[in-house]
C-alpha positions, 0 to 999 in steps of 0.5 A, a space after each residue: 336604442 332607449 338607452 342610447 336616446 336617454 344617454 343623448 338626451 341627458 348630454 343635451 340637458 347637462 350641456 344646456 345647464 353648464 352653458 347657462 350658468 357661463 352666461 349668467 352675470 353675479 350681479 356685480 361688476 368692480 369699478 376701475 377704482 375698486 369696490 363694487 355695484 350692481 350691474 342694473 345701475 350700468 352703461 352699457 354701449 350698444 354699438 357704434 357707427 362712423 360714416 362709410 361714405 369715405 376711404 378712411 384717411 389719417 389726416 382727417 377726424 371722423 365723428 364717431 357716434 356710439 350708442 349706449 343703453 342706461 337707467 340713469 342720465 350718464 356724465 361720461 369721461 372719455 372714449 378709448 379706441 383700439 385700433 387693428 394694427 394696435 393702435 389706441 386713441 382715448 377722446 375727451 367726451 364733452 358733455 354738449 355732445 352727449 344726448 339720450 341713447 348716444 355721444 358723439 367724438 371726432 376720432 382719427 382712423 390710422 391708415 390700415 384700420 380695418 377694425 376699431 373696438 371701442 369702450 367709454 369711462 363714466 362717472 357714477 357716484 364719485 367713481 369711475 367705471 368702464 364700459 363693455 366694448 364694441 366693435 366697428 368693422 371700418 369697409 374701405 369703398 375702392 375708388 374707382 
């Protein structure tokens, strides 16, 4: 019995140890021109948030505010969209829509939508990077 719990036991500690090292970041991430950076010098979107007071339609835009997380004052470039269904949309971002912790764009949601990823492009020291991506799942209200 001794054995069979120590056998358990070191299947648990050896399962633990191979997780963490599948979580553990390498401290560097390339840029989508090449080269590379730290990670702690980032933006990193948070989620995003679409107002669900409507039936989504694909003849109206939608603002669309996604929150962020960074060290530094970011000059994002655009925000892309994947759409279910395979559709993608990429937005200009202005400047004026952009305050701390979150930026805003209108975007079109395709009929049929019922999830919409989404990651941003920044600038940082003359290069261009991208986000991680965050989903959106979009629940469609029936009228009634």
């Amino acid at each position: 019995m001794k054995l069979l719990l120590k056998a358990v036991l070191m299947n648990i500690a050896v399962f633990l140890v191979i997780s963490s090292w599948a979580t553990v970041s390498s401290g560097w991430e390339l840029p989508i021109g090449g080269g590379t950076r730290p990670i702690g010098d980032q933006l990193r979107l948070v989620s995003m948030d679409i107002p669900q007071t409507w039936t989504p339609s694909s003849d109206v835009k939608y603002w669309a505010t996604v929150k962020f997380d960074t060290e530094f004052k970011p000059e994002i470039h655009r925000a892309c969209f994947n759409f279910s269904g395979g559709e993608k949309s990429c937005v200009d971002v202005e400047a004026k829509y952009v305050a701390s912790g979150y930026f805003r764009v209108p975007i079109q949601v395709p009929a049929g939508t019922k999830r919409i990823d989404c990651y941003a492009e920044y600038i940082r020291n003359g290069e261009t990077y991208r986000t991680n991506t965050v989903t959106y799942s979009v629940i469609i209200l029936k009228k009634e």
